[in-house]
N, C-alpha and C positions, 0 to 999 in steps of 0.2 A: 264678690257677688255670688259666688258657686259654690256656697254653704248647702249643705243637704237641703235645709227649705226650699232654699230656692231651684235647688235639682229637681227636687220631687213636685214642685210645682210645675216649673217647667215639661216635666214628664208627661205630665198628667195632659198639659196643654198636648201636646208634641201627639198625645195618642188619641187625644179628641178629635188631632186632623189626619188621623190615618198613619201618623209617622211620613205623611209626605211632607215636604220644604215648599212644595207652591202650593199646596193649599193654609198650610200655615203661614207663611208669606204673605199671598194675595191675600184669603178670603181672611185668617186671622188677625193679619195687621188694619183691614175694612172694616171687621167688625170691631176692633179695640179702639177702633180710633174714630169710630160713628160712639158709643158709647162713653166713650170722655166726653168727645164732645157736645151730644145732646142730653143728657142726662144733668149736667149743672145750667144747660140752657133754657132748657124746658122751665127746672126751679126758678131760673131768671126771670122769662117770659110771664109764667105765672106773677110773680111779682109786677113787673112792668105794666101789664095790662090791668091787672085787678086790685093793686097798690097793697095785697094783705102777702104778710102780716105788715099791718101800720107802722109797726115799731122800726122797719127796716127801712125804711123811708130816710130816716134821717142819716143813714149815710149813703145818702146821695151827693154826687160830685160838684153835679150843675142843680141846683134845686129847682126846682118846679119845669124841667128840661124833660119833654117824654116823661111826663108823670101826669097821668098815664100816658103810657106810647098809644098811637095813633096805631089800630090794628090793621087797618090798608098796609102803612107801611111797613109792620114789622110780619106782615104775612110777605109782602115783595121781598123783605131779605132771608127771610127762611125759604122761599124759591128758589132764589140766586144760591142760598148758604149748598143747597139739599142738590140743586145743578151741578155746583163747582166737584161739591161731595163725589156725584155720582160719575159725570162723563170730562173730571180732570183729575180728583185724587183715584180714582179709579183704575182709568190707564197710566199712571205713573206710579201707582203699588205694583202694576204689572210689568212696566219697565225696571219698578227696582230689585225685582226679582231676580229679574236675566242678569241686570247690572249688578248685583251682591254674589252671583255664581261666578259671573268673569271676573269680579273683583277677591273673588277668594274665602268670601267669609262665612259664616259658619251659622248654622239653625240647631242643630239637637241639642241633647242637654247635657251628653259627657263633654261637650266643647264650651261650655257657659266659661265666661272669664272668671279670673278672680275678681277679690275685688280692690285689690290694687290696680290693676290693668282698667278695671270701671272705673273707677275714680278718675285715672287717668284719661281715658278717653272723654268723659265729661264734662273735662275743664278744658280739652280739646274743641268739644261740638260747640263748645256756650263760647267762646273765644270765633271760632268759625261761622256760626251763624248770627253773631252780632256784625263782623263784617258784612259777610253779605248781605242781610236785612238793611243795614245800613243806608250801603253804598244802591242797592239795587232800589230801595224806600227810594231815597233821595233823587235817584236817576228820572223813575214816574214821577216826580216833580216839577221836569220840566216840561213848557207850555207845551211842545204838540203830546210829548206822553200824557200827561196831565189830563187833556182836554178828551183824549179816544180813550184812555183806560182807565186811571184810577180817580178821577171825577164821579166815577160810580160810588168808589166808596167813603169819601167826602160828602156824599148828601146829608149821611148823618156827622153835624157838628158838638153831639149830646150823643154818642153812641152808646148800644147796648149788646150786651155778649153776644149774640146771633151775629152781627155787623162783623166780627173780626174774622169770617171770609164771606163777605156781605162785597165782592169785587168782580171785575173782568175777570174770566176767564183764562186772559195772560197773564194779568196779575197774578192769581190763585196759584199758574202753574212757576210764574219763576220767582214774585218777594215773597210770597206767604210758606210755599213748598221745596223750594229750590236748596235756600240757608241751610233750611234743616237738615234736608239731605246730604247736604256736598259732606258733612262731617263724618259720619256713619261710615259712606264711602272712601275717603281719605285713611281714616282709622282702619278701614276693615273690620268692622264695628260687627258681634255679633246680635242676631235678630233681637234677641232678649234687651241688650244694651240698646236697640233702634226702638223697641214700644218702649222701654220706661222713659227716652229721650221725646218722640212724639208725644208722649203722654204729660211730659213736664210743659212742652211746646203749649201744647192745646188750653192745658188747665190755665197758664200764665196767659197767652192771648185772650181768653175770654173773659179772665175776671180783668185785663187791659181796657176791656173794651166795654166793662159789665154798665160802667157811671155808678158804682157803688166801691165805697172803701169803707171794706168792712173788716171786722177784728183778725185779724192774726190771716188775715188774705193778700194775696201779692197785691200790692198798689197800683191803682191805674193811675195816679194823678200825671206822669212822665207822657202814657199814650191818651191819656183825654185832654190835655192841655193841648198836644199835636191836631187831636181833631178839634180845637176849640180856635187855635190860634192859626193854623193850615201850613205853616210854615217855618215850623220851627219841631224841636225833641223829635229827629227820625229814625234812631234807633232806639234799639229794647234796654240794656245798662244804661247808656246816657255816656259811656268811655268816648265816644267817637264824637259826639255830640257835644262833648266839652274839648277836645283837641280841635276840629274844626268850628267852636263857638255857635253852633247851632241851639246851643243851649239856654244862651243869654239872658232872655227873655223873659225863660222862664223861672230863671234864676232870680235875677231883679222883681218877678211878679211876685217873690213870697212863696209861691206855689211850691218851687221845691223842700221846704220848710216840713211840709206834707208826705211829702214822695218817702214812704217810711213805712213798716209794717204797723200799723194800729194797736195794740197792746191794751186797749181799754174799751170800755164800752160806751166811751162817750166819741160821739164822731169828731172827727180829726177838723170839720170844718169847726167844731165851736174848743178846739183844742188849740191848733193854726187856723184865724181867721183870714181870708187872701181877699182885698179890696182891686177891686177893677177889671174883673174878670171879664174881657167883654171879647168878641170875638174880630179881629183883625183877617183881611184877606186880602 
């Protein structure tokens, strides 16, 4: 990763905040990580609500699901999204500040890693927080979690990219934010290596959650079948999901047939047809 480009980029960052570590920490990792994620949302929303352009319609997951989304409720989860945003990812940028100084690791730009050392650490974080998305997913699944926390964000069974931290407030700070951390920190993972990791985070959750499978985009069909079916695909690869058979389902549905990058411009539903989509709870 510590090719001149990427020095002098990072420089450039590094003197925009003063050459301080907590302001590029706190304020810089808040604003990188507001701008991933509302910048492909927004383009969503636009779509969702006003269904233009038409043409993008047809890759849709669930058809005629939130088309158009009902703006009461896609304004209630931009509340909740812009809440968790503000008074959870908030103080937990600011804990992982203090936590990445006692942990050792490193913000300027003569310390960027290689990119041996990245490569390596991000086949560390994607291995690390597929566990813990997992096993902590899976955890809110049972009935009393279920029913006090993440039944929030199960209202939507047709989700749309706002909705993927459209959650409790506990939720947000330990399945959504927690995975992604623990890796970073394990690694001693430098800041540079933590936003392009965040940033893979964000861009992959949203278009999870977007109800559009669209060309040469990560596939949601693995997390929209989750939110369609309630109880089944609760992690992100689907590795954990096939070792403890949580995958079955959706295996047998056809659906996985889908679960694919798009390659063309014809949608994937008239590409794999999946008959009996229906929603099970």
């Amino acid at each position: 990763m510590s090719s001149s480009l990427e020095t002098q980029l990072w420089e450039r960052i590094y003197s925009w905040c003063g050459k301080d570590d907590f302001i590029l920490c706190v304020v810089g990792t808040s604003v990188m990580t507001a701008i991933v994620f509302w910048v492909p949302n927004l383009l969503l929303m636009i779509l969702d609500v006003t269904g233009r352009p038409a043409a993008l319609l047809k890759y849709k997951v669930q058809p005629g699901k939130n088309s158009p989304v009902s703006t009461t409720d896609l304004m209630k989860a931009v509340r909740v999204a812009l809440f968790n945003e503000v008074f959870v990812s908030g103080p937990v940028t600011l804990a992982l500040y203090y936590t990445m100084c006692w942990r050792g690791c490193k913000f300027g730009p003569s310390e960027l890693p290689t990119v041996q050392r990245f490569v390596l650490e991000m086949s560390v974080l994607v291995i690390i927080e597929e566990i813990g998305f997992y096993y902590l997913h899976r955890l809110l699944h049972q009935p009393a979690l279920y029913k006090h926390i993440h039944k929030l964000h199960h209202e939507w069974t047709a989700p749309v990219g706002v909705v993927s931290i459209y959650a409790h407030p506990v939720e947000h700070a330990t399945a959504n934010l927690l995975p992604g951390l623990m890796g970073p920190l394990v690694m001693g993972s430098h800041l540079a290596t933590l936003w392009v990791w965040f940033g893979l985070i964000m861009v992959f959750t949203t278009f999870h959650h977007s109800g559009y499978h669209f060309p040469l985009m990560p596939s949601p069909e693995f997390h929209d079948f989750h939110h369609l079916k309630f109880n089944v695909c609760y992690g992100v690869l689907g590795i954990l999901d096939w070792l403890h058979g949580t995958d079955v389902v959706f295996r047998q549905s056809g659906t996985a047939d889908r679960h694919k990058t798009l390659l063309s411009l014809t949608p994937m539903s008239c590409l794999v047809p999946v008959k009996g989509k229906t929603r099970t709870k």
